[in-house]
N, C-alpha and C positions, 0 to 999 in steps of 0.2 A: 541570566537563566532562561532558557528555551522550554517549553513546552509544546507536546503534542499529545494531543486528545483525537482519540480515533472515534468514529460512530459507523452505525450503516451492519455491526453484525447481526449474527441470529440464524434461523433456521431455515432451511428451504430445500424444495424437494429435486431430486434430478432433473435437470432440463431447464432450471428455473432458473432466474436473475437476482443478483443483489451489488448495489451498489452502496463503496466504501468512501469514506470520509476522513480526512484527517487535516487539522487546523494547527497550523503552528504560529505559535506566541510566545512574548518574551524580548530580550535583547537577541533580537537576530538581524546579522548583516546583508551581505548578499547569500543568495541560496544558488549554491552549486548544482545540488542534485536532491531532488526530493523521489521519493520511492515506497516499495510495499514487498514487506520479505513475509515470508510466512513459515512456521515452524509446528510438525504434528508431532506427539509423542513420542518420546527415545528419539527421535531424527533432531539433523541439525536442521539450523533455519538455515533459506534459501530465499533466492532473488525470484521474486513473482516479477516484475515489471519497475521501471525507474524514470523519470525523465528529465533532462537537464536541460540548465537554463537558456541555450538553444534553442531549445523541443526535441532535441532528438530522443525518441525513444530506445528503450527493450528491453526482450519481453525474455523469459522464461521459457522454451521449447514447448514447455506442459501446456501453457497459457495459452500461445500465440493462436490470436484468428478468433480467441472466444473472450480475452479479456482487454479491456482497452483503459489507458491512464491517460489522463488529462491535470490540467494544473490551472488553477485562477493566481494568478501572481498578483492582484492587487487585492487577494484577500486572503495570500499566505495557504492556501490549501490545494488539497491532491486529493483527486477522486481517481477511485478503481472500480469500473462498471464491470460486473461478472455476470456473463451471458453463459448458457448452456452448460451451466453448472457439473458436475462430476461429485463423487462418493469423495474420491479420492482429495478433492478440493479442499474436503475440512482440515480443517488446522487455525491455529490463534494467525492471525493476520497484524502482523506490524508494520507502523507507520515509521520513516526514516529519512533524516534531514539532512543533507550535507552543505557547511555555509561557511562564511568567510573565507581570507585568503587562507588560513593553516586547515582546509578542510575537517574543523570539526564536526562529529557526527554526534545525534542526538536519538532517542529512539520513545516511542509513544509508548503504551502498557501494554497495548493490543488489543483485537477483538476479536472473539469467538465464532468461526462461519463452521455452520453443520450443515451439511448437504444429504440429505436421507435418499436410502435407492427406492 
């Protein structure tokens, strides 16, 4: 069983910063690809950024230039640093694990980013 637990949502005004978190635990093998989708009301969710075990990143169109992912591989975790925030940014933000060889994927509960103008 995999787990992930996101942290790091919450409020913040245009212009601002918030940086996301998410820890995955459990029986996991090798990690493929670990990432952050995000999904606002009535819309489908969508690929905010990903990064594989590489490093290579990418990023979202909407994203790119204002938010950056990074990964600590010896402690299972992916941060999403969100700079220069937007309205449009809010949405539940999920965490997403992609690992062993049959690429199974796994998904956190999500976290709440509200961006006020």
């Amino acid at each position: 069983q995999v787990q992930l637990v996101e942290s790091g949502g919450g409020l913040v005004q245009a212009g601002g910063s918030l940086r996301l978190s998410c820890v995955a635990s459990g029986s996991i093998s090798s990690i493929n690809v670990m990432g952050w989708y995000r999904q606002a009301p009535g819309k489908e969710r969508e690929l905010v950024a990903r990064i594989h075990s590489d490093g290579i990143t990418n990023y979202a169109i909407s994203v790119k230039g204002r938010f950056t992912i990074s990964r600590d591989n010896a402690k299972n975790t992916v941060y999403l640093q969100m700079n220069t925030m937007k309205p449009e940014d809010t949405c539940v933000y999920y965490c997403n694990l992609n690992s062993g060889p049959f690429g199974i994927t796994n998904w956190g509960k999500g976290t709440q980013v509200t961006v006020s103008s």
